[in-house]
N, C-alpha and C positions, 0 to 999 in steps of 0.2 A: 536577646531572645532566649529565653529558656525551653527545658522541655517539659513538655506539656504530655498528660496522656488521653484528655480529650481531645479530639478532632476539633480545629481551629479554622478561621481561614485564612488559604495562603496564598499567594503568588509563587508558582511554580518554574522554575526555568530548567529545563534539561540541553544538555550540548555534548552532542557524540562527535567523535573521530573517525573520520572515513578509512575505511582499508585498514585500520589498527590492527589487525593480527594477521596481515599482510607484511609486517615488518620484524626485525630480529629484535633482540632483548636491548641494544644497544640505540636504533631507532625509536622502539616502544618509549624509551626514560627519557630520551628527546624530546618526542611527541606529548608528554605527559608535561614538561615543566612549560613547551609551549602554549598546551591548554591552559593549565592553573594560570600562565600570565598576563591571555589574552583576557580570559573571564576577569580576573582580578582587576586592569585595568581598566575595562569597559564599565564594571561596575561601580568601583571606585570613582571614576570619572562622573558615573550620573549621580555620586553623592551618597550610593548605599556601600557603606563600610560594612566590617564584620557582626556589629552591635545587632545590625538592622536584616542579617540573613542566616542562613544555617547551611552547612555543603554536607554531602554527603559525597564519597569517593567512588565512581563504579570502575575503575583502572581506566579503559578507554572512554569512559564520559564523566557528569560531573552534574548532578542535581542539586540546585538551589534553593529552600524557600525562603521566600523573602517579607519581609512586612506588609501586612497590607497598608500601612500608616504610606508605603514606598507608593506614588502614582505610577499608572501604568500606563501613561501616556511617558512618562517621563523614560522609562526603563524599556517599554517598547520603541523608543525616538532612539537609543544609546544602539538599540541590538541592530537599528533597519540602517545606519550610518558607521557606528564606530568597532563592529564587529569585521564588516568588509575594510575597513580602512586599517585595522591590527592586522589582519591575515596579510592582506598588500604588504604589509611593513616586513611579516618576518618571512613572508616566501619570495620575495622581491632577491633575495643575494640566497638563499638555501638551493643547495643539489633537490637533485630528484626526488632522493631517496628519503628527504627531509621536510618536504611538504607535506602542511597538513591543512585539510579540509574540515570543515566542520557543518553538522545540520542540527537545529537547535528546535526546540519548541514552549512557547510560553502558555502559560496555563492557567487558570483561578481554579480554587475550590478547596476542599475541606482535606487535613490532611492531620493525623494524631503523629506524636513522638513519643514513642513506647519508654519503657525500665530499660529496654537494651539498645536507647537509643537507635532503633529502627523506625521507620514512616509506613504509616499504615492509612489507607484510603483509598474506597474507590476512584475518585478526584487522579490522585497519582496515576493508580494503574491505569487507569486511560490517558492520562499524555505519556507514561510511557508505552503503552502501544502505538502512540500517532508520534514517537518517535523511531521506532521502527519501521512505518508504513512504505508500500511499496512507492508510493506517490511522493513521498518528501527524498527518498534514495536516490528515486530514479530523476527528480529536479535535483539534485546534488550534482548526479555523473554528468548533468548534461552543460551542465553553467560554467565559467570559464571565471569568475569570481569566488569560490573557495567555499562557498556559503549557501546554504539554503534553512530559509525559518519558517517553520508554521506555529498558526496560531491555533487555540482552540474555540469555541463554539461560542464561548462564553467573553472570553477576548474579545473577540467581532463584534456582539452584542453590546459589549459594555463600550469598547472601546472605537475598533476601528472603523466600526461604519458608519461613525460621525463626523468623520472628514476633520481632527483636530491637525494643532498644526506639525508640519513632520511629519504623519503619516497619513499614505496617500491610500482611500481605501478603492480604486482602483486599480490597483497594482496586487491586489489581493483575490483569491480566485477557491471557491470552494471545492473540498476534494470531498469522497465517501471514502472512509478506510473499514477493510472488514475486521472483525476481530469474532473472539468467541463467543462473544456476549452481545452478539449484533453489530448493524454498521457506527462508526461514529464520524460527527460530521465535521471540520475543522476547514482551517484557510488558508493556503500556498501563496504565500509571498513571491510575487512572480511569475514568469509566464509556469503553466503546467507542462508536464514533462511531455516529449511527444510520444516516447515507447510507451506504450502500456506491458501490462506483464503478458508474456507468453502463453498464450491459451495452448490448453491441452491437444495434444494430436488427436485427432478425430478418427476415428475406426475407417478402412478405406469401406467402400460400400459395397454393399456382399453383389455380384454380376448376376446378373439376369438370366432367371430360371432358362434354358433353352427348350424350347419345346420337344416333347418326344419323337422322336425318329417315325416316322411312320413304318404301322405293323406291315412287316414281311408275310405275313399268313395271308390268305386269300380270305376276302369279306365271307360273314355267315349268310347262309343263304337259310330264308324261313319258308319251307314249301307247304303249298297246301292248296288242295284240290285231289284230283284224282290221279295216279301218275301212269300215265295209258306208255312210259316210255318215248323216246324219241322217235319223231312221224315223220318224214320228209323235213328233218334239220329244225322240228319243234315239239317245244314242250307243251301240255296239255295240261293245265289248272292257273291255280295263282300262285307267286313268285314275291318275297317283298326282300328286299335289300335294304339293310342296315337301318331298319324301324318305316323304311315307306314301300309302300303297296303298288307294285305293279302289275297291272293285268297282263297279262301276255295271251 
């Protein structure tokens, strides 16, 4: 594969490290030859060698395109089997502090490789943000197999929801991820996470006006009629108290 500086179409594979800069520098170079070996194997195995893909190095992850000549049934059957089956192999006898996780997501779509050999495409920047998503993390923390993958929009359509053989598309469950540019909509491999993200603390709610005190002053008195003064313990016209009319 060479490079190209039109936008082509590719198969896109991205695969992160869980926790990577949770670890020392001596960890990190660990974790780093375990990545290159597991990808390298897995690919290898389903028959796509170096001829047939392109890597790009992000320290803790590792972007692939791939041919599209590669079948994506073929490449999506290697990641939903022989990805968990590498992880089992090397964290089976590794300490603690040596496990490594990984969440991956596969992709199509249009993708250039510049003069400075850099990847430019919207295509890309969208499975890299549904590699970040809070939805494929939070399926990561919560699995007890080492792995979580999603697909993209375009995957599903072409591929998985036609029941080929190897992958099961029941076992695939659509998520919404937000980004800046709108939602985008993609497929969890597996059950979906049960945490959702942390919704914002709510303002506590402002307490109920109390009503005013009652006035200590004596009611206004509105007189009127003629005021002959106090007669035997009475007043002489009309009296109204606080807007009603009493005769007296």
């Amino acid at each position: 594969m060479t490079n190209q500086r039109l936008p082509l179409q590719r198969t896109m594979l991205l695969v992160d490290t869980e926790r990577f800069s949770d670890r020392d520098d001596v960890q990190q170079a660990y974790l780093r030859r375990m990545l290159y070996g597991i990808v390298d194997r897995v690919l290898l195995g389903a028959g796509i060698d170096q001829t047939l893909r392109l890597r790009a190095d992000r320290g803790d992850a590792i972007m692939e395109l791939v041919d599209p000549a590669v079948p994506l049934t073929t490449l999506l059957r290697a990641l939903l089997t022989e990805v968990p089956a590498e992880l089992h192999a090397v964290n089976r006898m590794a300490a603690s502090s040596a496990q490594i996780r990984l969440r991956a997501v596969l992709a199509t779509g249009f993708v250039a490789v510049d003069e400075f050999d850099g990847w430019v495409g919207t295509d890309l920047n969208q499975a890299c943000r549904l590699l970040d998503a809070d939805p494929l993390r939070a399926a990561l923390r919560e699995r007890a197999d080492d792995f979580a993958l999603c697909v993209s929009e375009s995957v599903h359509t072409g591929v998985v929801q036609h029941g080929h053989l190897g992958i099961p598309a029941d076992q695939f469950h659509v998520i919404d991820v937000l980004s800046k540019n709108g939602p985008l909509r993609a497929w969890l491999h597996g059950p979906l996470p049960t945490a959702g993200p942390t919704p914002e603390s709510a303002p506590p709610p402002s307490p109920a006006a109390a009503p005013p005190p009652p006035s200590a002053t004596a009611p206004e008195i509105d007189f009127r009629g003629t005021n002959h003064g106090v007669v035997a313990n009475r007043i002489e016209g009309a009296i109204t108290f606080r807007g009603s009319r009493e005769g007296r």
